[in-house]
N, C-alpha and C positions, 0 to 999 in steps of 0.2 A: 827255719832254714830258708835260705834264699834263694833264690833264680839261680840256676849257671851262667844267668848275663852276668849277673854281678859278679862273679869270681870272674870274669872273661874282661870286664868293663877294667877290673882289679887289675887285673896281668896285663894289658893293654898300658894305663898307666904304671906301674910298675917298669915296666920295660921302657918308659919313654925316661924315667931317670935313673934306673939302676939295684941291683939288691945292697947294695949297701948302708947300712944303718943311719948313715947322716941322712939319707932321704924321706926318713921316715913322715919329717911335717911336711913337704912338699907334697907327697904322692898323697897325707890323708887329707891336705889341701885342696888338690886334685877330684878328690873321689869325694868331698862334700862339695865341691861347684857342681860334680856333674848331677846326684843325687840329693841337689838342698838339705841333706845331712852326712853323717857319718855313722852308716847302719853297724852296730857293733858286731857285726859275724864280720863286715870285713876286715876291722880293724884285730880281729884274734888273727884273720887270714893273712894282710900283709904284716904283721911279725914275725907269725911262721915263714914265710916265704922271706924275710930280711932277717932271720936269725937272730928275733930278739925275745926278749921275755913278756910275754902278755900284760904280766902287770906294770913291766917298761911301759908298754907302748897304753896302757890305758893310762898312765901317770903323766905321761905328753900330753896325750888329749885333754885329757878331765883338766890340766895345769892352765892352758888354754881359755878362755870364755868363747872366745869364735865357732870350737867345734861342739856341736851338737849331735846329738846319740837320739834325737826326736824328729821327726820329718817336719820338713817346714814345708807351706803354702809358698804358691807360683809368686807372690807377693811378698815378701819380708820388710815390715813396717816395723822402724829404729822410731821410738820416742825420745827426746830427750828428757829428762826431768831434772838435772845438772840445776843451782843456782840463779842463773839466769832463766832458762827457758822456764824452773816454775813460779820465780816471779813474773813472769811475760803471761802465765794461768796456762801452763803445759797441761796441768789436768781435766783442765774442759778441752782439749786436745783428744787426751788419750779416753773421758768418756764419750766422746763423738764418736769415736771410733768405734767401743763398746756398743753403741746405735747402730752405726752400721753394719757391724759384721756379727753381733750375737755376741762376740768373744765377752767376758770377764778374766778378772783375774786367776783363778784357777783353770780357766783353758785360753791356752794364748792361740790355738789354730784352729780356723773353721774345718766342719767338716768335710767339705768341699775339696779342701786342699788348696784355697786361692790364698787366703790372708791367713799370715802368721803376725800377731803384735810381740812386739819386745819394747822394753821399758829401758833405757841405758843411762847413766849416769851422765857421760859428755860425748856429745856428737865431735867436739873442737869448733860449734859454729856458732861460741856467745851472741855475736855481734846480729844474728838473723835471727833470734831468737822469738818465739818457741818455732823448734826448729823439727821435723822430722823429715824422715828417710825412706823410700819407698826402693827395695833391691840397690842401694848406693848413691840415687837419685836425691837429692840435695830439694826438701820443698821449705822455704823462709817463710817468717811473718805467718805461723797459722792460723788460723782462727776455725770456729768449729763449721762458719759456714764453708770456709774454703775446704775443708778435710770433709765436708759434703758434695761439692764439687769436684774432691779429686777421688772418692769414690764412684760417683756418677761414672767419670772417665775410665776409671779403673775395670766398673761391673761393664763398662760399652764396648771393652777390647776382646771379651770373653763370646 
């Protein structure tokens, strides 16, 4: 069960575009930017309140790859591993990474809550390859000392 902020955070967006059912991905758009996911109590909550059917509104989500039903880290790191970036050696990339933050494959988010890793088929950025993403943030040309370096920065903001 969750906080009454979160039913309140809920109604808050809700009310900024309407009960009406076409809203449905916006508003859970909305409520995974504010909460780096989409805690599943509230996607039961805004159906009932948009008068739709539950397993509507989880058929949306789940249809989706963007929405997430897992809490992500202050950090959300996009790998690409697409064609290009793993000929460019995207996987001494993505185990640099595994260095730095502890994570493996079976857990993609530190416990912290700072870094979350995702693995993604195509960032669209062939040509900067290997390419990853740090929150939308576009880093080219990686290499595993530079994904050392931009951890350095990362752990220094905290």
């Amino acid at each position: 069960m969750l906080e009454q902020s979160y039913y309140d955070k809920a109604d808050e967006i809700i009310g900024r575009h309407g009960l009406e059912q076409r809203f449905l991905i916006p508003i859970i758009q909305d409520i995974q930017t504010f909460y780096r996911y989409l805690p599943p109590e509230l996607l039961s909550y805004v159906a009932g309140r948009l008068g739709i059917n539950e397993a509507k509104a989880y058929s949306v989500a789940t249809f989706y790859e963007n929405f997430s039903f897992e809490a992500k880290g202050k950090y959300v790191i996009r790998v690409c591993d697409g064609t290009a970036c793993h000929v460019q050696k995207s996987t001494a990339i993505i185990d640099q990474i595994y260095k730095e933050t502890g994570l493996s494959k079976g857990r993609h988010t530190t416990e912290d809550m700072l870094f979350t890793l995702e693995t993604v088929s195509c960032l669209g950025a062939c040509g900067l390859a290997p390419v990853l993403t740090v929150n939308d943030a576009v880093h080219a040309a990686m290499t595993p000392e530079k994904v050392h370096e931009l951890f350095e920065e990362l752990k220094g903001k905290e």
